[in-house]
N, C-alpha and C positions, 0 to 999 in steps of 0.2 A: 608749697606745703612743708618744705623742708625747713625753712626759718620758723613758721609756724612750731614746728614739731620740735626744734632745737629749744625755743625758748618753752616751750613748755617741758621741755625735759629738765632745764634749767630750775623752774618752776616745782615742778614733782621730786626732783632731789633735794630743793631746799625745805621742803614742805614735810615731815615725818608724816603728819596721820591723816592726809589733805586727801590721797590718791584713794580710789575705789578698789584697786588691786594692792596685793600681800606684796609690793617691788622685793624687799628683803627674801621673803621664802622662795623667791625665782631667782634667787642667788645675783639680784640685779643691784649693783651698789656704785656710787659714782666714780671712777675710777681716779678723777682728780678734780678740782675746784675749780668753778664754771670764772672766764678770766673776769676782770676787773673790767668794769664799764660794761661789759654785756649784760643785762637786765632779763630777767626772764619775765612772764606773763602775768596777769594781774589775775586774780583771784577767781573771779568769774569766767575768766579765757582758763585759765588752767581745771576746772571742774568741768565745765562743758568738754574740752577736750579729752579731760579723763572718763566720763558719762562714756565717750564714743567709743574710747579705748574698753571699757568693758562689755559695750557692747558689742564690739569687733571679737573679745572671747569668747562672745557664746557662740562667733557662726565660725570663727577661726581655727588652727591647730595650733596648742600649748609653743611651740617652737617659734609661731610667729611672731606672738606678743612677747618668750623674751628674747628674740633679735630686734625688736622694735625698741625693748627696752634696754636691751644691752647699747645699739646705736645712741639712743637719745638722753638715756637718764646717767649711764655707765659710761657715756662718751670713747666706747671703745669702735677702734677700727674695721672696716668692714672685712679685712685681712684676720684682724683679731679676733674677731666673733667666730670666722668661718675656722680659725683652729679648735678655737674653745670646743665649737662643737662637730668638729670632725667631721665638715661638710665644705662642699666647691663652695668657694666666693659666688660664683654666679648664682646659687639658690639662695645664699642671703639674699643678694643682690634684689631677686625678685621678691623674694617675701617684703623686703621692704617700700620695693615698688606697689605690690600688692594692697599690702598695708596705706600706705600715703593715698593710693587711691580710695579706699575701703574709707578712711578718717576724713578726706576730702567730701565723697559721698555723703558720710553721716552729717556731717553740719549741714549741708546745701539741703539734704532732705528734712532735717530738723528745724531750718532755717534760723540757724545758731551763727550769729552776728558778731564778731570776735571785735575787741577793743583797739585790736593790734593791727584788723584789717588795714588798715591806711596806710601803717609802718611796712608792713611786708607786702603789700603790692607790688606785681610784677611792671616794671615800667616797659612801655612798649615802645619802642623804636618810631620817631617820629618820621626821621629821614628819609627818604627812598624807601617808601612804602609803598610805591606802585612798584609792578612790575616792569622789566622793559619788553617796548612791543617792539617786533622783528617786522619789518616792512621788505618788502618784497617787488 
């Protein structure tokens, strides 16, 4: 969910009037330029993803969505965010655990098919995928 959410943040900061949320009046701005060869989300992955994003504000606190957006559109540190706003690393930390799962949630339940699915797939370990049995 996390590449997912990078490249849409990638996406939502190059996009001025694209996002469903005010990014700017949440003082959310990118803190540098997303690098060269990373590609952010295609047009239809990045509104569905934003659709979730505002619907995550109506059940959320104001705080969550902008550490969510400080993380992914402002590309600041999770070190960074928690000065900004004068809280433990470890509460970011969960809001955006929170969050990744809250965003994960709303596609599956929407059943919102991402372009990108294929690209960010988790690949699974083919090796030593049994267990070892202890014999006795």
């Amino acid at each position: 969910m996390q590449q997912v959410l990078e490249r849409w943040g990638r996406w939502a900061a190059s996009e001025e009037y694209c996002s469903l949320l005010d990014w700017p009046a949440m003082s959310v701005t990118c803190v540098r330029k997303p690098k060269a060869g990373k590609s952010g989300c295609s047009d239809e992955d990045g509104l569905a993803i934003d659709t979730c994003v505002a619907h995550m504000s109506t059940v959320r606190h104001a705080e969550d969505i902008l550490i969510l957006g400080q993380r992914f559109i402002g590309h600041y540190s999770l070190r960074q965010i928690a000065e900004v706003m004068k809280t433990d690393i470890n509460v970011v930390r969960r809001s955006l655990q929170t969050s990744e799962a809250f965003l994960s949630g709303c596609l599956v339940m929407l059943g919102i098919r991402l372009d990108m699915d294929l690209e960010v797939a988790e690949q699974e370990p083919l090796a030593c995928t049994q267990k070892p049995v202890l014999f006795l």
